[in-house]
MINU-33288 format. One record per residue (C-alpha): residue number from 1; chain; x, y, z. Coordinates in pm, whole numbers. Layout:
<nodes>
n chain X Y Z
NUM A X Y Z
...
</nodes>
This chain:
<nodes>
n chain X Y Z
1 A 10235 9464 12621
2 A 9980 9714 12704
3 A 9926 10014 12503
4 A 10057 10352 12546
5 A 9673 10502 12578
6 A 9332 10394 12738
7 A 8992 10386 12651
8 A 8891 10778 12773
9 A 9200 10970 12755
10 A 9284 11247 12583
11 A 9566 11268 12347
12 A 9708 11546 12137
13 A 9825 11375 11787
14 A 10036 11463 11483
15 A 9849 11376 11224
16 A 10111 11196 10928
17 A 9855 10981 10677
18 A 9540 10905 10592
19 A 9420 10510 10635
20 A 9276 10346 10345
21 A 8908 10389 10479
22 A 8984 10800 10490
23 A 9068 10830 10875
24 A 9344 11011 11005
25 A 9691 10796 11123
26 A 9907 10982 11466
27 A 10098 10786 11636
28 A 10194 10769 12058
29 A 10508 10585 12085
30 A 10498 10437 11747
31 A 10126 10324 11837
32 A 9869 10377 11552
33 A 9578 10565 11613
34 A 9288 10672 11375
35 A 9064 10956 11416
36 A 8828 11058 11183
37 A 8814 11391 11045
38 A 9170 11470 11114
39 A 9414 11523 10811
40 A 9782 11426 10763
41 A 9983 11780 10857
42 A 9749 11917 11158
43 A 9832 11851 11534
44 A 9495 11777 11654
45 A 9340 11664 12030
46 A 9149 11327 12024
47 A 8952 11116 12309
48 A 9020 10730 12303
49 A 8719 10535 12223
50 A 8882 10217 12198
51 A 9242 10108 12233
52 A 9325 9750 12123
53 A 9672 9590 12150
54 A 9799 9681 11794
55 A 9585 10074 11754
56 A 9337 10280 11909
57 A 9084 10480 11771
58 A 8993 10819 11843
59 A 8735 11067 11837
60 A 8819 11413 11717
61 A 8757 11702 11988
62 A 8989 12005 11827
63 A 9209 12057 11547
64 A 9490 12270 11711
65 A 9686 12342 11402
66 A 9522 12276 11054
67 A 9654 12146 10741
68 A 9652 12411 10455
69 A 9491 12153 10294
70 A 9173 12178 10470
71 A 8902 12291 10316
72 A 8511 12364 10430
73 A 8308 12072 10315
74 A 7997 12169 10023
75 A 7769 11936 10236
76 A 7610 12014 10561
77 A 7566 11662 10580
78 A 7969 11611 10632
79 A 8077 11432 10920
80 A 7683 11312 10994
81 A 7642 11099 10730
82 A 7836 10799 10647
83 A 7865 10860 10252
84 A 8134 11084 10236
85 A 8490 11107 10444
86 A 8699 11354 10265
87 A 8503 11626 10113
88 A 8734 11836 10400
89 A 8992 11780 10203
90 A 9123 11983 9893
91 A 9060 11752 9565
92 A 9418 11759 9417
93 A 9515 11651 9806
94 A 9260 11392 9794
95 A 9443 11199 9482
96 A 9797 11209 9651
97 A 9658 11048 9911
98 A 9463 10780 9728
99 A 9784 10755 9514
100 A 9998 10694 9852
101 A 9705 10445 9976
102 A 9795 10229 9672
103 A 10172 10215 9709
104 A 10122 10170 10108
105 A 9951 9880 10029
106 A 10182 9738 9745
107 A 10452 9774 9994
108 A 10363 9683 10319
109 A 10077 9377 10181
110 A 10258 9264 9866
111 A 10625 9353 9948
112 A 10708 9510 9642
113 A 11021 9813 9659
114 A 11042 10081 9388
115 A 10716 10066 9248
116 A 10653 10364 9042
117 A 10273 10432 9114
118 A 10148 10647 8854
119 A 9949 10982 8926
120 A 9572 10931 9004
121 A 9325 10982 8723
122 A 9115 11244 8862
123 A 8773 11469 8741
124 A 8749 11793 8622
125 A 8435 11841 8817
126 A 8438 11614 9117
127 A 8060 11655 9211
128 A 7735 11546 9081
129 A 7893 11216 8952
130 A 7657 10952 9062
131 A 7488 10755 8860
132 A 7272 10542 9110
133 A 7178 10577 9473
134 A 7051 10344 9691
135 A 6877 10542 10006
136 A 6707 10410 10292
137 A 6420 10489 10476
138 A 6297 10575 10818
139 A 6031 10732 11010
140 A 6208 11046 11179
141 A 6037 11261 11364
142 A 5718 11113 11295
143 A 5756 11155 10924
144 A 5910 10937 10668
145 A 6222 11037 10558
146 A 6525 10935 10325
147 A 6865 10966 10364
148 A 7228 10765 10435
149 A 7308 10605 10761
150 A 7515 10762 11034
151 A 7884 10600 10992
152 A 7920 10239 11151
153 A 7520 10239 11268
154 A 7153 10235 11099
155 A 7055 10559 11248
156 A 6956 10750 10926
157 A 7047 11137 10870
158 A 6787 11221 10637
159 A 6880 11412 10330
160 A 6735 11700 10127
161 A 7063 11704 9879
162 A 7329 11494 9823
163 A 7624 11661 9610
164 A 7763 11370 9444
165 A 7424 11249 9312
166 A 7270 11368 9000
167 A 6955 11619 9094
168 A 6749 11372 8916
169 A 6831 11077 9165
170 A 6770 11323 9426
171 A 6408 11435 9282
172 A 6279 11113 9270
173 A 6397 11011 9607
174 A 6227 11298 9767
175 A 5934 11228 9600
176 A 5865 10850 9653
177 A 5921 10996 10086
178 A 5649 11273 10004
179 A 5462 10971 9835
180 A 5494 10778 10136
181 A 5370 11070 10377
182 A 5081 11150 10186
183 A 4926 10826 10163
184 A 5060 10688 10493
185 A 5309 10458 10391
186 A 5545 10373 10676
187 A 5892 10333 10684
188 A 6028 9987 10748
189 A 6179 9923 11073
190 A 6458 9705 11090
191 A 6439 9629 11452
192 A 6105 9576 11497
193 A 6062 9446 11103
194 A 5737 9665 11131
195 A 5583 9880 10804
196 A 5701 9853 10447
197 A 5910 10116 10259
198 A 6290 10006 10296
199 A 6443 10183 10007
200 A 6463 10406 9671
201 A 6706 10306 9437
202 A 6710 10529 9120
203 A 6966 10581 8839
204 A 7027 10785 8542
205 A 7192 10730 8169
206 A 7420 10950 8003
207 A 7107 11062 7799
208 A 6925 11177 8094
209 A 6671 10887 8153
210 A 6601 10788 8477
211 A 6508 10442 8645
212 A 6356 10437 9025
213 A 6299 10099 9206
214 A 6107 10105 9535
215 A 6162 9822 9729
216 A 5924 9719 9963
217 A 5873 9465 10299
218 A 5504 9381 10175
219 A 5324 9434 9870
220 A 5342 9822 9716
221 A 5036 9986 9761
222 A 4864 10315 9623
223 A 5047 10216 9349
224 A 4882 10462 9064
225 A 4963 10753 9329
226 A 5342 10672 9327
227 A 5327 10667 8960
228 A 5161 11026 8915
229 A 5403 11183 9188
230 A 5709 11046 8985
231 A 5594 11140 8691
232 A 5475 11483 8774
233 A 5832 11537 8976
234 A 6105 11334 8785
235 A 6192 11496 8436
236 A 6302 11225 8130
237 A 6170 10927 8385
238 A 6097 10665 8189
239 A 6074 10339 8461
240 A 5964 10250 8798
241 A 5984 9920 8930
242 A 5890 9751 9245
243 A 6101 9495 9417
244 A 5970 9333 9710
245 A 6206 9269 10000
246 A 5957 9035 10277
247 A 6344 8934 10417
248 A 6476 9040 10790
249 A 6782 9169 10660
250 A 6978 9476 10556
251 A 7043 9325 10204
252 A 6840 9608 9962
253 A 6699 9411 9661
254 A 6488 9088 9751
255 A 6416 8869 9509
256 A 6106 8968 9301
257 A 6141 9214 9065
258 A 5770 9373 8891
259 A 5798 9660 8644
260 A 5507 9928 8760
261 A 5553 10158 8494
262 A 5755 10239 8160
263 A 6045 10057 8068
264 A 6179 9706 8207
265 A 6522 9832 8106
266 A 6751 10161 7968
267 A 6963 10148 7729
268 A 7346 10348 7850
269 A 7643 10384 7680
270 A 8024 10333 7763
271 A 8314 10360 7498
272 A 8056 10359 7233
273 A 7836 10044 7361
274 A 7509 10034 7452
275 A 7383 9840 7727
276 A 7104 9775 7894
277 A 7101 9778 8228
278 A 6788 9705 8477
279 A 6681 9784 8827
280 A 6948 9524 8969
281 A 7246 9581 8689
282 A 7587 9627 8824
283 A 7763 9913 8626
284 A 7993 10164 8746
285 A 7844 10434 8908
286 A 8097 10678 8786
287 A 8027 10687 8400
288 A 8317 10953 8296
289 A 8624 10788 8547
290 A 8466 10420 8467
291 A 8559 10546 8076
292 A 8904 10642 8173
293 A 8962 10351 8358
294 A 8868 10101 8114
295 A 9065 10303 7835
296 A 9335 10215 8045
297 A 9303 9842 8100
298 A 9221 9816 7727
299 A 9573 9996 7677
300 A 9716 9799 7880
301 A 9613 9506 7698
302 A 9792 9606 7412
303 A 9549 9401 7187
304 A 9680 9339 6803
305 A 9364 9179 6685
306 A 9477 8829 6701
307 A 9451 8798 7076
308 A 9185 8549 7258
309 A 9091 8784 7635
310 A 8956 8616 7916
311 A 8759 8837 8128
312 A 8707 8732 8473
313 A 8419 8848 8655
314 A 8296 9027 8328
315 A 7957 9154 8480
316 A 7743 9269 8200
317 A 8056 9267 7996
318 A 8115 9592 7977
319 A 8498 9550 7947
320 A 8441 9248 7788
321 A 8265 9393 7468
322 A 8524 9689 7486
323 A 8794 9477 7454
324 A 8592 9240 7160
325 A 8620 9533 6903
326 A 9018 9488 6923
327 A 9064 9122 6971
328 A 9000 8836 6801
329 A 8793 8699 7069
330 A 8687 8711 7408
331 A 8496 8476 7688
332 A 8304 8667 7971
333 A 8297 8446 8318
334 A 8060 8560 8578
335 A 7888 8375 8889
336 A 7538 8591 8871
337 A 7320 8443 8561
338 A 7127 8811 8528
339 A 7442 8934 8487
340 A 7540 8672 8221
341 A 7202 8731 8014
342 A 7278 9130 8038
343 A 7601 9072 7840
344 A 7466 8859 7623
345 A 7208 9117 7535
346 A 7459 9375 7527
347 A 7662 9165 7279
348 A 7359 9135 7004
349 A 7241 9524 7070
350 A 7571 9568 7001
351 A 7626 9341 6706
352 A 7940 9216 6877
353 A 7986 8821 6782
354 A 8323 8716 6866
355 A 8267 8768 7279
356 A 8058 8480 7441
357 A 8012 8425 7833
358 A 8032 8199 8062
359 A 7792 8197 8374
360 A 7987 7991 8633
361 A 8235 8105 8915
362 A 8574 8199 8810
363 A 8788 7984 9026
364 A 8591 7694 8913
365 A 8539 7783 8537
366 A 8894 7934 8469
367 A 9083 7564 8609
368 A 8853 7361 8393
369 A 8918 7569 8100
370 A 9257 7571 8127
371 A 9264 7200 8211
372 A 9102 7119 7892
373 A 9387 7308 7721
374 A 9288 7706 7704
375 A 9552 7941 7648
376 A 9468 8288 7642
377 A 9719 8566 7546
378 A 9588 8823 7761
379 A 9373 8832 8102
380 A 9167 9057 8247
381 A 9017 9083 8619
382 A 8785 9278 8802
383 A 8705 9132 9089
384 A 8458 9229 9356
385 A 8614 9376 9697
386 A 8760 9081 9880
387 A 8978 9021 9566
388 A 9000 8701 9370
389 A 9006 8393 9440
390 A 9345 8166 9566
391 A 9192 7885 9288
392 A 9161 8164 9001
393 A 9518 8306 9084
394 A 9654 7943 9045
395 A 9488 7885 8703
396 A 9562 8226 8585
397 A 9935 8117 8662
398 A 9878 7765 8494
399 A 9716 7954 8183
400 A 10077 8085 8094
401 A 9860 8389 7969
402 A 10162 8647 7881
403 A 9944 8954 8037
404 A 9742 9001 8310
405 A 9530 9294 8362
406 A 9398 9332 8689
407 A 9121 9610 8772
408 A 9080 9635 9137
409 A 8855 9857 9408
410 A 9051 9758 9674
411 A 9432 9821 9695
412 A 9499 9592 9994
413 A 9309 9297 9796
414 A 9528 9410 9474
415 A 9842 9403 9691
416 A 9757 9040 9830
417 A 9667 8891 9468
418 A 9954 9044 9291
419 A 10227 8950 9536
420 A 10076 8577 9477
421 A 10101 8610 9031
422 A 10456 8731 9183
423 A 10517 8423 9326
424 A 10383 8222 9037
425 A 10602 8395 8780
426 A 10464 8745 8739
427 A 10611 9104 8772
428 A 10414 9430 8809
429 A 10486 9676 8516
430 A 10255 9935 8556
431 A 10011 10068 8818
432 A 9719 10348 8745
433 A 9483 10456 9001
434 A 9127 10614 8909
435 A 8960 10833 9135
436 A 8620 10695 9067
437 A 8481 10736 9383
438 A 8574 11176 9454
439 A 8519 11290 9819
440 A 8539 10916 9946
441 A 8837 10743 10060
442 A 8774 10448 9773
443 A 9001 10422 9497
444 A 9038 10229 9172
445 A 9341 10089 9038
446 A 9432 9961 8704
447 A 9772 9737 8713
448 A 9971 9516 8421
449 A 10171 9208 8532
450 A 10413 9020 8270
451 A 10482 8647 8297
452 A 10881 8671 8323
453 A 10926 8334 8440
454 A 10777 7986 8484
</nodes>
């Protein structure tokens, strides 16, 4: 059956949802297309780009009638760069959406009917949130300059502000480019794999302390230079680190971590922890929402004290050590072995001794555990993007663990894993989305699921 449109024609769309990645849905005959920029409410006029057999997508030309939701986006940046796709939309607009994102995909990928998706978990101030950034560089014109990439290419829009970063992450981005320009430092080149700068990745603690790793294709040069422009620019820095990155690839970090100057690592705080987090530490990038959405998970856990937790993909074990402090104990798995020694750290800066981790992946570890007999009351997940493992499901399900918390970025992998620990004997009680990621089309989601059956 051939579509209703072709690649090059012009359409004129009602706009009725927002997709999952932030684009507008109209439809021609029932036929899904997705434009970009366009919000649900407005009747707007689009240009094919490309029309496959199930949707097309289009590029937006003129929005005829506008949504009253529409707002004017705070960056001039909007619709250039590929960081942000919904700072045209009013906030309390944005989380209905995200909230009908989540039930879209409970329904239509897990099959569940009468799911009462809770209100999202917003912010009181959604701007300036960022933690970390991780900007690229690139010679443009005939300077180097930093910045995100155009949406769906590498063709950087260089950046004198971003609005969702902390100023600091901002300062010391600008200055390791005006670094670069003054000693002539070029920009790495990912076509040609000519010159050296690649990136700036910098973040911040709750305490103001900031942490900028350069990363490099060859060795880092005019090195004392780069230390007295960040230190002369950056207020509270107190570590720069070079990681060197020789690799053709688009991957940031390479291997080989140095520390130039200051600290190897700073100390942050969530819930009342400390951790310590280096240049390569995952953490959430959204300290306040990351708060509210492990309050919830730990709520959700409804932990007595006498509980043994299994955290699956624990990270630094951040949740894990949370949840330590109101169970009687709790084992961390994680694939990544820097990750495993962070939360071991974490655990003896924290004094915490009844959480231990396990550095081996979870849909290997979890079977073998439970195999050899482990029965934990209560599990918790927070698995990357693609969602979790078929294998870790199944031994979840074998576990018999009464509760089953399941943290998730992505609601279509959320939908997919819980409509499996359906299938094994599971039913979803209660689902919370976070809005951890404000202006974006990204949401978090927090969701219990009670063994019922066997």
């Amino acid at each position: 059956m051939n579509p209703p449109v072709t690649k090059n024609q012009q359409v004129e769309l009602e706009i009725s949802a927002l997709a999952s990645e932030g684009q507008g849905i109209g439809r021609v005959e029932g036929y899904a297309v997705f434009v970009a920029g366009a919000l649900p409410g407005e009747r707007v006029l689009a240009l094919i780009i490309k029309a496959t057999s199930s949707y097309a997508v289009g590029k937006l030309l003129h929005v005829l009638m506008p949504a009253k939701e529409r707002v004017e986006p705070r960056c001039t940046a909007f619709g250039k760069c590929g960081g942000c796709s919904l700072q045209h939309l009013d906030y309390a607009a944005q989380l209905q959406s995200k909230r009908a994102v989540v039930r879209d995909a409970l329904e239509r990928i897990g099959g569940f009917t009468g799911i009462d998706v809770l209100p999202v978990i917003g912010m009181a101030d959604p701007w300036e949130y960022r933690n970390k950034g991780a900007f690229p560089f690139a010679s443009v014109d005939g300077c180097v300059q930093a910045g995100f990439f155009a949406p769906r290419s590498h063709r950087l829009i260089p950046l004198e502000r971003c609005d969702i970063e902390q100023p600091a992450i901002m300062e010391a981005v600008l200055a390791i480019a005006d670094w670069a320009n003054e000693q002539g430092i070029a920009a790495y080149d990912e076509e040609t794999g000519r010159g050296s700068l690649r990136h700036a990745v910098v973040r911040t603690t709750r305490a103001g302390d900031v942490m900028a790793a350069v990363v490099t294709a060859g060795r880092l040069i005019k090195e004392a230079e780069l230390v007295q422009k960040l230190t002369q620019r950056v207020l509270n820095l107190k570590s720069i680190v070079h990681n060197l990155n020789p690799k053709r690839t688009n991957v940031i970090f390479g291997d080989s971590f140095r520390l130039v100057w200051g600290r190897e690592k700073l100390t942050d705080e969530l819930l009342g922890i400390r951790l310590e987090v280096s240049a390569a530490s995952f953490l959430q990038v959204n300290p306040e929402q990351t708060e509210r959405l492990y309050e919830k998970a730990i709520e959700l856990a409804a932990l007595t004290g006498r509980e043994l937790v299994v955290d699956l993909y624990c990270g630094i074990g951040s949740i894990s050590l949370a949840l330590a402090q109101k169970a009687e104990s709790v084992i961390g798995i994680e694939s990544v072995p820097e990750a495993i020694a962070d939360a071991n750290a974490n655990a003896l800066l924290n004094n915490i001794q009844n959480a231990r981790f396990l550095c081996a992946a979870a849909e290997e570890e979890l079977p073998r555990l439970v195999e050899e007999g482990l029965r934990p009351d209560v599990i918790v997940l927070d698995p990357p993007r693609k969602g979790a493992e078929t294998e870790a499901i199944r031994a979840i399900a074998a576990s018999g663990a009464p509760r089953v918390v399941y943290v998730s970025c992505n609601p279509a992998s959320l939908a997919r894993d819980a409509k499996l620990l359906g299938e094994y004997g599971y039913a979803l009680q209660t689902v919370q989305p976070v809005d951890m990621f404000a202006h974006s089309a990204h949401v978090e989601s927090v969701v219990l699921m009670l063994r019922v059956k066997e």
